[in-house]
N, C-alpha and C positions, 0 to 999 in steps of 0.2 A: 571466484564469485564477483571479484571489483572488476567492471567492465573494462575492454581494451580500448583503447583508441583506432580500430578500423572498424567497429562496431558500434552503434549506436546503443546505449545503455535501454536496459527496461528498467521500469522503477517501477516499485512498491509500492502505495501509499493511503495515508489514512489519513482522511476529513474530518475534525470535529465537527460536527454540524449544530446549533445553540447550545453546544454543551447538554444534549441530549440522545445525541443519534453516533456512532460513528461509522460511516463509508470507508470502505475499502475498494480500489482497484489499482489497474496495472497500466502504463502509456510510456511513452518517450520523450514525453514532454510535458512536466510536471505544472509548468505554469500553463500552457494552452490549456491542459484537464480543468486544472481549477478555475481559470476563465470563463469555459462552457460548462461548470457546475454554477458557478456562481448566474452565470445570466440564465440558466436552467432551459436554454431553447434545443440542444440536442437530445436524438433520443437516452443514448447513452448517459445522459445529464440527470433522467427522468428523477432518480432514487433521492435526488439533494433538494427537488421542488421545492417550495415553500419555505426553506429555512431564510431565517435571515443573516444568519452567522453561519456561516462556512471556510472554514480554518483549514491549513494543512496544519496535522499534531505528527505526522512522522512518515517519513519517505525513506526509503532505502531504494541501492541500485544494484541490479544483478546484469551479467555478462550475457544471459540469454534467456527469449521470452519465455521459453519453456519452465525456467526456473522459475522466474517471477507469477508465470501462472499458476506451478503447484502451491507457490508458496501464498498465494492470493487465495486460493482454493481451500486451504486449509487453516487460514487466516479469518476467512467469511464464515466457519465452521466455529468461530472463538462465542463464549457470550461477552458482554458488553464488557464487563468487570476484567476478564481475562484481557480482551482490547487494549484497555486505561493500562494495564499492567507494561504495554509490550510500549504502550504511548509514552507512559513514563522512563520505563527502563531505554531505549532509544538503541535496543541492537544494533550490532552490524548484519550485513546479510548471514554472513555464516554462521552467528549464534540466534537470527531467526529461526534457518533452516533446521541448525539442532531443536530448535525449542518446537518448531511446529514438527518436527520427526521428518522431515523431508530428507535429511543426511543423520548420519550418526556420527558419532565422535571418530571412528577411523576415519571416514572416507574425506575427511577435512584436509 
C-alpha cells in the first residue's frame, strides 16, 4: 500500500473546512490540492467555496489510484462523526482499507 519510488504516490485526504464541513478527495500533490481549495477558482475546488478555514486534518498515501479512489469512495460514504473518528485516529493506509472494508485482514 506505501507507494514505490518509480511511481508517483496517490493520496488520500481530508479537509477540515471551519471546523464544520469535512472534504475528502484524492491527487498527487497534496499541497497544489489544497492551494486551489483554498483560492476556490478550480472546478474541482467548487465543494471548499466559502470556507475561510481550510485545513489538511489527515492524508494518507497509497501505491495506486485505483486504491486511493475506492478508498475515497467509501470514505465520502462516512457521516461526519465517523470522519472526526478516522481524523483523529490517523490510520495507516492499510488499516483505512480494513476499516472502510476495501481489503480484509488476510489479503494484508
Amino acid at each position: 500500500m506505501i507507494p514505490t519510488n518509480s511511481d508517483p504516490a496517490w493520496y488520500l485526504y481530508i479537509l477540515d473546512c471551519d471546523g464544520r464541513y469535512y472534504y475528502t478527495g484524492i491527487t498527487t500533490d497534496v499541497e497544489r490540492r489544497l492551494c486551489q481549495h483554498r483560492r476556490g477558482k478550480t472546478r474541482g475546488a467548487r465543494a471548499t467555496r466559502g470556507f475561510q478555514r481550510i485545513e489538511p486534518a489527515y492524508t494518507v498515501a497509497f501505491d495506486t489510484r485505483a486504491l486511493a479512489q475506492r478508498a475515497e469512495y467509501r470514505l465520502k460514504k462516512l457521516l461526519r462523526e465517523e470522519k472526526r473518528h478516522i481524523v483523529e485516529d490517523q490510520p495507516t493506509a492499510a488499516q483505512l482499507l480494513r476499516r472502510l472494508g476495501v481489503i480484509h485482514q488476510e489479503e494484508d
